[in-house]
C-alpha positions as CSV (number, residue, x, y, z in Angstrom):
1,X,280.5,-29.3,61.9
2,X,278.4,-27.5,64.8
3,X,278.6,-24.5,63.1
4,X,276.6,-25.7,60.3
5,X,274.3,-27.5,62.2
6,X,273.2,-24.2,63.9
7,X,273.0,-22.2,60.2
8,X,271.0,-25.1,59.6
9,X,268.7,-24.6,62.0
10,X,268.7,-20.9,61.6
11,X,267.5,-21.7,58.2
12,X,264.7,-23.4,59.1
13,X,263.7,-21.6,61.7
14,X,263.4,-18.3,59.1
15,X,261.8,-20.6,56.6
16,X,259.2,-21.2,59.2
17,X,258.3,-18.0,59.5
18,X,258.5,-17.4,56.1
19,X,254.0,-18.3,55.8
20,X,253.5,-16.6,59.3
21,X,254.7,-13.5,57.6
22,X,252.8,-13.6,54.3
23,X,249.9,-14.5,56.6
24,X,250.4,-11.4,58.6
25,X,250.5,-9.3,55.3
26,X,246.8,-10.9,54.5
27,X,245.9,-9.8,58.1
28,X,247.5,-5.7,57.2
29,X,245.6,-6.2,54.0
30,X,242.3,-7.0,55.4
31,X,242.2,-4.2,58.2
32,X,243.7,-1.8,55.7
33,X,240.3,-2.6,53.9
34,X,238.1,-2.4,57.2
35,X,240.1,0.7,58.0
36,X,239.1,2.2,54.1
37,X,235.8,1.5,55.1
38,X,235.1,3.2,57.9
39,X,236.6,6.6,56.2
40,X,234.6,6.1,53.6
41,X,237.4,5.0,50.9
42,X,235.5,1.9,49.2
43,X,237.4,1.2,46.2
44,X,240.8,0.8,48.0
45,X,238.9,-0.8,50.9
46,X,237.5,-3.7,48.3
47,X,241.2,-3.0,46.4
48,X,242.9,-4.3,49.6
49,X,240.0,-7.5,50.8
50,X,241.7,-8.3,47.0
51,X,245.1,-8.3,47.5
52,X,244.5,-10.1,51.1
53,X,242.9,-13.1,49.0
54,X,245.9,-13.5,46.9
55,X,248.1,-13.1,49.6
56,X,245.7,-16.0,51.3
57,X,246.4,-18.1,48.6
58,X,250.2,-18.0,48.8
59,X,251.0,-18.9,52.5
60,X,249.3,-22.6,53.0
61,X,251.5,-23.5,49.4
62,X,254.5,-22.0,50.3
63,X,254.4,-23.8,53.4
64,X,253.9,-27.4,52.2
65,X,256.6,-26.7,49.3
66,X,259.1,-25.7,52.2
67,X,257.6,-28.0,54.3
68,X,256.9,-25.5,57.1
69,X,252.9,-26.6,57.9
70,X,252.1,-26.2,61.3
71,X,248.9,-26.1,63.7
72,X,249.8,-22.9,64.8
73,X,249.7,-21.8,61.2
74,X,246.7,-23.1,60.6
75,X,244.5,-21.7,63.8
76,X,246.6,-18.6,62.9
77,X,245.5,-18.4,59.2
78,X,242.1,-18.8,60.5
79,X,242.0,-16.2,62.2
80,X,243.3,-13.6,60.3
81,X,241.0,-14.8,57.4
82,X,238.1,-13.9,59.9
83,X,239.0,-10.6,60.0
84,X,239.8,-10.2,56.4
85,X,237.7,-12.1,54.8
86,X,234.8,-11.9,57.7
87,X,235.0,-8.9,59.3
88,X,236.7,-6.3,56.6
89,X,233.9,-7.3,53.9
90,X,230.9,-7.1,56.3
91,X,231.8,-3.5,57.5
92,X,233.0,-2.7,53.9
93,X,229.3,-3.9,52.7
94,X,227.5,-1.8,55.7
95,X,229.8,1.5,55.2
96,X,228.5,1.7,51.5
97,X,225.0,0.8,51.3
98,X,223.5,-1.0,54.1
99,X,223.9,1.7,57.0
100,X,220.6,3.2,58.0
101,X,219.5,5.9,55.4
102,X,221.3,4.5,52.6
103,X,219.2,1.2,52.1
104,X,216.6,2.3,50.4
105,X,213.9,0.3,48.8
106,X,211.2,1.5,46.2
107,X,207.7,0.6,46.8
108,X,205.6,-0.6,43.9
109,X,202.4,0.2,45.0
110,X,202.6,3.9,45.5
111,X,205.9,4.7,44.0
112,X,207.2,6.4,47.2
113,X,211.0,4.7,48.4
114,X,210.9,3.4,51.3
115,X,214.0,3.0,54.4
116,X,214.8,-0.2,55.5
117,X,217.0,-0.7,59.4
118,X,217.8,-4.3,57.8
119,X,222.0,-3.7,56.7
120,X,223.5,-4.1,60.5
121,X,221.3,-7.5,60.6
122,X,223.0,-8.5,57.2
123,X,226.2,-7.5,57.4
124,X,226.1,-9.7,60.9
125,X,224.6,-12.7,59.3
126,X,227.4,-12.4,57.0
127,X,230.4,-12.1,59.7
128,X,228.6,-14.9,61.6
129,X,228.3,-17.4,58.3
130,X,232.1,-16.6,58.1
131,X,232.9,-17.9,60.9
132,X,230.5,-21.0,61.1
133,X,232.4,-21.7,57.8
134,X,235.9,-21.2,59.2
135,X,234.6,-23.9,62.4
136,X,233.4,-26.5,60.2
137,X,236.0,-26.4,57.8
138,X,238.8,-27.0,61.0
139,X,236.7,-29.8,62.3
140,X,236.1,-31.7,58.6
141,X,240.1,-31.4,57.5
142,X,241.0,-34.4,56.1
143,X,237.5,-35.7,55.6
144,X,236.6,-33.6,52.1
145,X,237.1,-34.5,48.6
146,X,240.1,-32.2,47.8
147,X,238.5,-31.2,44.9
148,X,235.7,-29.7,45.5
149,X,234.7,-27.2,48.3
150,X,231.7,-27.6,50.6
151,X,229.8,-24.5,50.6
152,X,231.9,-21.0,49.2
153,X,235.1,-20.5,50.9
154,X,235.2,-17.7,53.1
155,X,237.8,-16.3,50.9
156,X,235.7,-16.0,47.6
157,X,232.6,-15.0,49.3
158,X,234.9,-12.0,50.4
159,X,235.5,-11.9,47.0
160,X,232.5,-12.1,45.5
161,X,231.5,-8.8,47.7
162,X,234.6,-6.6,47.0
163,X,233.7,-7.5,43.2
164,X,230.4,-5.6,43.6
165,X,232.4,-2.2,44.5
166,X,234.4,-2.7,41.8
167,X,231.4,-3.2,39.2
168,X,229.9,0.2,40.3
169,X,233.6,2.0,40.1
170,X,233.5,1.0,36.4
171,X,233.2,4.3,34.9
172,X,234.5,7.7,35.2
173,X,231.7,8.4,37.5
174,X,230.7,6.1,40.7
175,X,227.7,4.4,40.0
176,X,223.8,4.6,42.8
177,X,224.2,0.5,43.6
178,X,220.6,-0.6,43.8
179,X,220.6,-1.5,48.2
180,X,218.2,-4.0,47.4
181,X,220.4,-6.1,45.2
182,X,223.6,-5.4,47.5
183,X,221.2,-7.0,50.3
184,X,220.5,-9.9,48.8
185,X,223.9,-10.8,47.6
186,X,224.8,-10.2,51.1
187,X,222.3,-12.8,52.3
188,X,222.6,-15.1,49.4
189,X,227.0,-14.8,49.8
190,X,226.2,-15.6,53.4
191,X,223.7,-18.7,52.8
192,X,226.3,-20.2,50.1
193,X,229.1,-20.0,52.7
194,X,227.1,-22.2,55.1
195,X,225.2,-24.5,52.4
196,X,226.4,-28.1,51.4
197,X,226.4,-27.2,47.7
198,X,229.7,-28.5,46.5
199,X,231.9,-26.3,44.4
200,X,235.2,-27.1,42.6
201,X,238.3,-26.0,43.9
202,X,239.8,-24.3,41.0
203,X,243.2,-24.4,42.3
204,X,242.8,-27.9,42.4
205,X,241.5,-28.8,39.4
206,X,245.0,-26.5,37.7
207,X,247.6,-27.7,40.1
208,X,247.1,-31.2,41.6
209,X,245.2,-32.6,38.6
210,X,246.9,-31.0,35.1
211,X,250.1,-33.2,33.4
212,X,251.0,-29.7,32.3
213,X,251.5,-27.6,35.4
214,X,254.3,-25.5,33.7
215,X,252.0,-24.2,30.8
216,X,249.4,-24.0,33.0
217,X,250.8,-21.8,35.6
218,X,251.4,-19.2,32.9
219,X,248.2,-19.2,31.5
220,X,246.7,-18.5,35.1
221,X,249.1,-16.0,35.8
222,X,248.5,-14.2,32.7
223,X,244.3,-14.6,33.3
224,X,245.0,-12.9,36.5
225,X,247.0,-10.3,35.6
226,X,243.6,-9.5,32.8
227,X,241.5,-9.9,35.0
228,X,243.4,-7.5,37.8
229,X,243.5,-4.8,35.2
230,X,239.5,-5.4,34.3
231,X,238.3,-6.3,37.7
232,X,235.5,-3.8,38.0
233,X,234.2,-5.4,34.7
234,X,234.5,-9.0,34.8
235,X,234.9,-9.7,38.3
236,X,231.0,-9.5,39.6
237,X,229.5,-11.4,37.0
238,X,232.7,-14.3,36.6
239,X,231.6,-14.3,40.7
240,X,227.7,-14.9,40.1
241,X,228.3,-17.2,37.1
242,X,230.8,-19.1,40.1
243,X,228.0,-18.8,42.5
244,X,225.2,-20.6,40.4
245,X,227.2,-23.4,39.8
246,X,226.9,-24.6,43.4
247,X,223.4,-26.4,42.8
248,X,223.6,-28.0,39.6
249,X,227.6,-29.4,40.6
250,X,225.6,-31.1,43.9
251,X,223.1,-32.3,41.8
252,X,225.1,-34.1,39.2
253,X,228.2,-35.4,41.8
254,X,225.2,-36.9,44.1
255,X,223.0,-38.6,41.1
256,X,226.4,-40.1,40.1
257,X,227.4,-41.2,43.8
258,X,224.1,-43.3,43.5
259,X,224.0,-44.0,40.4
260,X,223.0,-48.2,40.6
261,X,226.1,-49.0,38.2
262,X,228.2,-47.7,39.8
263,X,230.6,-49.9,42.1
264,X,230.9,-48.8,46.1
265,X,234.5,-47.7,46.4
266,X,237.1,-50.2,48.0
267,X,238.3,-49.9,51.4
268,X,241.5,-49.3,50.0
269,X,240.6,-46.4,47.5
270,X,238.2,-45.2,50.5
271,X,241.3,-44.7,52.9
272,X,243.4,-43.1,50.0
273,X,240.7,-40.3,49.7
274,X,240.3,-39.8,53.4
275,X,243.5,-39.3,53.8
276,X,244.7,-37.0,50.8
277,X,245.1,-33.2,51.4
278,X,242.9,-31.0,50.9
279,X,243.1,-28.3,48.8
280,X,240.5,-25.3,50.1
281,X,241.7,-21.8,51.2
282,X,245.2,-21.4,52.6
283,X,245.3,-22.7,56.2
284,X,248.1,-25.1,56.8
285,X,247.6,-28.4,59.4
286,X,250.3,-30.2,61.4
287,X,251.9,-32.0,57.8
288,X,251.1,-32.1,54.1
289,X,248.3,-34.4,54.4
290,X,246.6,-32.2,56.9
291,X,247.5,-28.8,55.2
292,X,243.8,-26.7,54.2
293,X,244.4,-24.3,52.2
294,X,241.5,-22.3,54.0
295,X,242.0,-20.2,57.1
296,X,241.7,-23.4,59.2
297,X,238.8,-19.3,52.1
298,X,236.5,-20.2,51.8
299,X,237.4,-17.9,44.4
């Protein structure tokens, strides 16, 4: 009998691990990319911010389904995704377009282009927005709707910058990307992160919520696998169309919420919602009910 006991506990002890590790790979994914950067390799640098986004989404599920969450694996997850996520995109975003001499900006009046110093100020805004949406999302856990996000996840805006790379890799020849545009998706990206627009939290909406998870879990796997293979064409604009429906989603949940026929929600249901588990990013909390799926994320 002892002898079992202590596989037992061996078992548990590697099944523990088992999200730090896939964590960690997010982490080698995400300076990989930083490390692209710098050299100049942008493609594999946005390539591997990708692949550190699905490996993001991975560890906070396999945790709760072996029932490994943690607080260590959730100030952990946290802060690998701010160097992946944060950190990795920022430089990735300065190293292409916004470093002095590269951001560029065509005066209307007299035709001449003009330089603007403005890309170190952006790509810091960025990193800082990250952060400031890693630190509220660790202090609201347990406080959110699960299904909707407040403000873009860390993750996706990480995303949503890698996609623009892809979209001017699209053909046999690299594409000039217009710095001005770049710029203000930077910005925008970094004002979205911080906002209080609500977005929905598609893995929610698939997983917790469908009476057909099976059928559904294909069907996802076999959209990502298109969209993998066409990423430098539908990634960017599925990204913006994602982006704009921050305002409008606000709009209609908060005309609803006080809406005069509608009925104030019972202490009971109130308690039930507070307490439910969130579902944003891939961080995992001390149980199920306090497991974030963001680093502590963030389409």
């Amino acid at each position: 009998m002892p002898p079992k006991r202590k596989n037992r506990s061996k078992t548990r002890r590697s099944i523990y691990v088992l999200p730090n590790v896939i964590t960690a790979l997010s982490l080698f994914a995400g300076f990989y990319g930083l490390i692209s950067a710098v050299n100049g390799r942008f493609m594999p640098a946005a390539g591997a911010i990708l692949v550190a986004a699905i490996l993001d989404s991975l560890d906070g599920t396999v945790a709760r389904v072996t029932n490994t969450t943690s607080l260590f694996g959730r100030e952990y997850d946290s802060l690998c995704d701010l160097v992946a996520f944060g950190a990795a995109p920022a430089i990735l975003m300065y190293e292409w377009i916004l470093k002095p001499g590269k951001l560029q900006v065509l005066n209307l009046f007299n035709g001449e282009t003009k330089t603007l110093s403005l890309g170190l100020v952006a790509a810091f805004i960025y990193l800082a927005c990250g952060s400031l949406r890693l630190a509220r999302f660790n202090v609201s856990a347990g406080q959110r709707d699960p299904g909707f996000f407040q403000g873009i996840p860390i993750t996706g805006g990480a995303i949503i910058l890698s996609s623009a790379v892809f979209w001017h890799h699209r053909g046999p020849q690299p594409m000039v990307p217009n710095s001005l545009f770049i710029l203000i998706l930077v910005l925008v990206t970094a004002f979205l992160m911080v906002s209080t627009f609500d977005y929905v939290s598609l893995k929610h909406r698939l997983v917790s919520k469908n009476s057909h998870p099976f059928e559904t879990l294909v069907l996802a796997v076999l959209f990502l696998g298109i969209l993998i293979v066409k990423a430098k064409t539908f990634l960017l604009p599925l990204c913006l169309v994602y982006m704009a429906t921050g305002p409008p989603t606000t709009l209609i949940r908060r005309s609803g919420r006080n809406s005069p026929g509608q009925a104030p929600p019972s202490p009971e249901e109130g308690s039930a919602e507070k307490d439910s588990p969130p579902e944003e990013g891939s961080g995992r909390g001390d149980d199920a009910e306090n497991a974030p799926e963001e680093g502590g994320s963030h389409p």
